[in-house]
Every structure is written in C-alpha cells, then in structure tokens.
N, C-alpha and C positions, 0 to 999 in steps of 0.2 A: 437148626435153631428152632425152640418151640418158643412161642408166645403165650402164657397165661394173662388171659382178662378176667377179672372177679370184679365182677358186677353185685353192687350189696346197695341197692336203691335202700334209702331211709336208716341205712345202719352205720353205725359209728364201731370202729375197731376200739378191742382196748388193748393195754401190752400184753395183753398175752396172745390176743391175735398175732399180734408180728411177730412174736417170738415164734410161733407153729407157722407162719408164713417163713421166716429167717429159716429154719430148718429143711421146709418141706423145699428150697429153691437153694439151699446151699452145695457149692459144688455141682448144681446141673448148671445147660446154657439156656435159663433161661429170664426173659426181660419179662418187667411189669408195665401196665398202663395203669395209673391211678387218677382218679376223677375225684379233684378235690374240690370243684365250684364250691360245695358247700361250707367250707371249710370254717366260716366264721358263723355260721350259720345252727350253733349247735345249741338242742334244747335243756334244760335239768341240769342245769348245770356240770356238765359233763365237759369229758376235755375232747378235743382231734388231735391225734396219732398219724400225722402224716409219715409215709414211706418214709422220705426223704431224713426223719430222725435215723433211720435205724442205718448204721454204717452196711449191713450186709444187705439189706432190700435199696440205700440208695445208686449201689454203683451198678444197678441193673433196672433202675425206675425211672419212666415218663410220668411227669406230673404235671398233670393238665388243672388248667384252673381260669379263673373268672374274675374281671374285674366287676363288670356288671352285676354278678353275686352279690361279691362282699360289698361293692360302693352303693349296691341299689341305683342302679342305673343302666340295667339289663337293654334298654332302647341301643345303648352306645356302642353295645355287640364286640367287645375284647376281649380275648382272653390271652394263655398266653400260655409257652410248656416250659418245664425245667426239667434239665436231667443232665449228667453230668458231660465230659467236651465229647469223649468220644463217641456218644449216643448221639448227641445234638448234632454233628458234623453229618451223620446219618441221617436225623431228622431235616435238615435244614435242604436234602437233595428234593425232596417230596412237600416242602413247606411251599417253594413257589407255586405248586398247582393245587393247593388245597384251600387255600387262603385267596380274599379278591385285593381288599382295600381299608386301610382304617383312615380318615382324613386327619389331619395333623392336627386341628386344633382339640379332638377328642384326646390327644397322646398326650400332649401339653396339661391337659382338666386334668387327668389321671396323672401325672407324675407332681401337679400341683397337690392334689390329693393322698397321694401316697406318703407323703413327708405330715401328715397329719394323723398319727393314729387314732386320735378322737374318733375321726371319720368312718374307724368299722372296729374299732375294741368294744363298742357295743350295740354290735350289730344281734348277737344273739340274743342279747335283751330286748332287745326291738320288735323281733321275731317272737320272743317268747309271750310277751305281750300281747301280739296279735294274734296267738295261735289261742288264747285261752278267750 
C-alpha cells in the first residue's frame, strides 16, 4: 500500500486538479490525506474542491478538518476526520493514542453551532476583510 500526502500550504485546487489527481490514483492502492481546516476560509472569491466531491478520490480519502478554523474558535482545539466506514474502522484502531480529550461542554457549543450556517457561510468574507 502506498500512501500519497500532497501538501499545497496556501493553495486552492480547482476541477481540474482533481480530475489529474482522479487519474493519476485510479486503479492503484492508493489513500489520500487531505487537510481541509481551511475550508471556509477562501479568498477572491473562489470556490474549495473538497476530495470528498469527487466519487473516485472519496473512497480512498482522509479528510481532516477543523472546527476551530471555520467557527473561529481555534482556543477550543477540535477537529475532526471523514472518510468513508472502511477507512474509518482502520482509522478509529490508531485514534485512541493520538487524541487526549475534548470536554463535553465544548462538543455541546459546536453541535449548537453547526445547526447555524450563519455562523461560517461568511467566514471568508471575514477573512477577506481582514486580509486587505
């Protein structure tokens, strides 16, 4: 089994990234990690391209991400993976030692929070504001 990490600090794919990623990983064995903290996070009006859209990169993708990102609330230290049962069933052997503790009332804020899209649909406006 090989593992590719592509690491692209600051860069935003577009579809045609994944289309030459869909390719370049079709029919071999192997899995992705993608690192989407930033996800809501995007400048210029641009769109994210998460793995997980494209049917041939998600049944071989870890997708990591961040509540702290998108809620601005990075102190509360969440994140969280997705990927689909058989990958996770794998992941979930190695999660008890990588992880310490989240305390409960922070799980409660965030799931109060996540039923609120207000709360990060403009997050990149926010961002983009304070970048200029």
């Amino acid at each position: 089994m090989l593992i590719l990490r592509i690491i692209l600090p600051g860069s935003i794919l577009e579809t045609e990234d994944i289309r030459i990623l869909e390719n370049l990983v079709s029919g071999k064995d192997i899995y992705l990690i993608s690192d989407e903290v930033y996800e809501h996070i995007i400048f210029d009006s641009k769109k994210h391209y998460s793995f997980s859209q494209s049917p041939e990169l998600s049944k071989r993708t870890f997708v990591i991400s961040s509540f702290g990102k998108t809620y601005h609330t990075t102190g509360w230290k969440l994140g969280y993976c997705a990927a689909p049962e058989r990958l996770m069933r794998e992941f979930k052997k190695i999660h008890q030692f990588i992880v310490f503790a989240v305390n409960t009332p922070i799980q409660y804020a965030y799931a109060d929070i996540m039923e609120k899209e207000e709360m990060y649909l403009g997050l990149s406006k926010f961002y983009q504001t304070k970048r200029i």
